[in-house]
N, C-alpha and C positions, 0 to 999 in steps of 0.2 A: 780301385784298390786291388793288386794284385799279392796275394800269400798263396802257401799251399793249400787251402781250404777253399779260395775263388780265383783260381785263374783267369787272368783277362787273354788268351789264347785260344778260340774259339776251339779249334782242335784238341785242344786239351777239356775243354767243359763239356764237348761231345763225348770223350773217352770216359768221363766221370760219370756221365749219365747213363750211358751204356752199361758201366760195371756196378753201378745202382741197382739199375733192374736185371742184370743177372743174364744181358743178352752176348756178353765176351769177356774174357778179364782183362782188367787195367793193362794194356800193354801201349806203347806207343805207336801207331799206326805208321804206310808205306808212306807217304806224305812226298809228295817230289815236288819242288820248285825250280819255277825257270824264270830269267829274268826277262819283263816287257821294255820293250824299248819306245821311246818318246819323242818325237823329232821336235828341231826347233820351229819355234812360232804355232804347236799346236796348241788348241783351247779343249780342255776335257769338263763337258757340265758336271753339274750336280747329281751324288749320287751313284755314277757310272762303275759299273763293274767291267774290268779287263781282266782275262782269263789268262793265265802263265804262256810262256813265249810269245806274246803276240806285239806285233809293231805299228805305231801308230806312227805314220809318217809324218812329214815336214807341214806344217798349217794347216793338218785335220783339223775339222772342230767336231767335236761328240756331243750331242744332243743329250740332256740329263735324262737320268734312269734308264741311258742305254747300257746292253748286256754285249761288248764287246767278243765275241768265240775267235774271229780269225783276221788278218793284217788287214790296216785299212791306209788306204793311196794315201801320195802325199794330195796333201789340197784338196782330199775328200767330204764333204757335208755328210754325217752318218747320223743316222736318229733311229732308236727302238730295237724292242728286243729281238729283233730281226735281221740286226746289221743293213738297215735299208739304206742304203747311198743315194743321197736325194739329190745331190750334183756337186759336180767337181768342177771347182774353179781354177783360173793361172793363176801361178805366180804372180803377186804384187810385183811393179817394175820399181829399182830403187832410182827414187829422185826427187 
């Protein structure tokens, strides 16, 4: 349920708490967005946080509850909050 009283905008419920207790006032924060890009045929687990700019190439697969920070290959295997690359596969041939 989102009104002026409970925001469903994280950023926004952060701001309200802060001027709650009196540590900034209610102001809008710098807040920058960039867009992640998705290639085709990747699989993104469960859970998975990706970080603004970042690009996930062509048939990654991301391991759930992985913390994505910077680009990952195409045909990359990526697991944990470490961005561990556990192995890169070919290309499926089509046929």
């Amino acid at each position: 349920h989102d009104n002026i009283s409970h925001p469903l905008d994280a950023g926004e419920r952060h701001l309200d708490f802060l001027h709650i207790f009196g540590k900034q006032p209610a102001t809008s924060p710098d807040l920058r967005a960039e867009a992640i890009e998705i290639g085709d045929d990747a699989w993104i687990g469960f859970n998975v946080s990706i970080l603004k700019g970042v690009k996930i190439g062509k048939g990654a697969i991301i391991g759930a509850c992985a913390v994505i920070t910077r680009d990952v290959p195409d045909y990359a295997v990526v697991v944990g909050k470490a961005e561990q690359e556990i192995i890169r596969y070919n290309k499926p041939s089509q046929g």
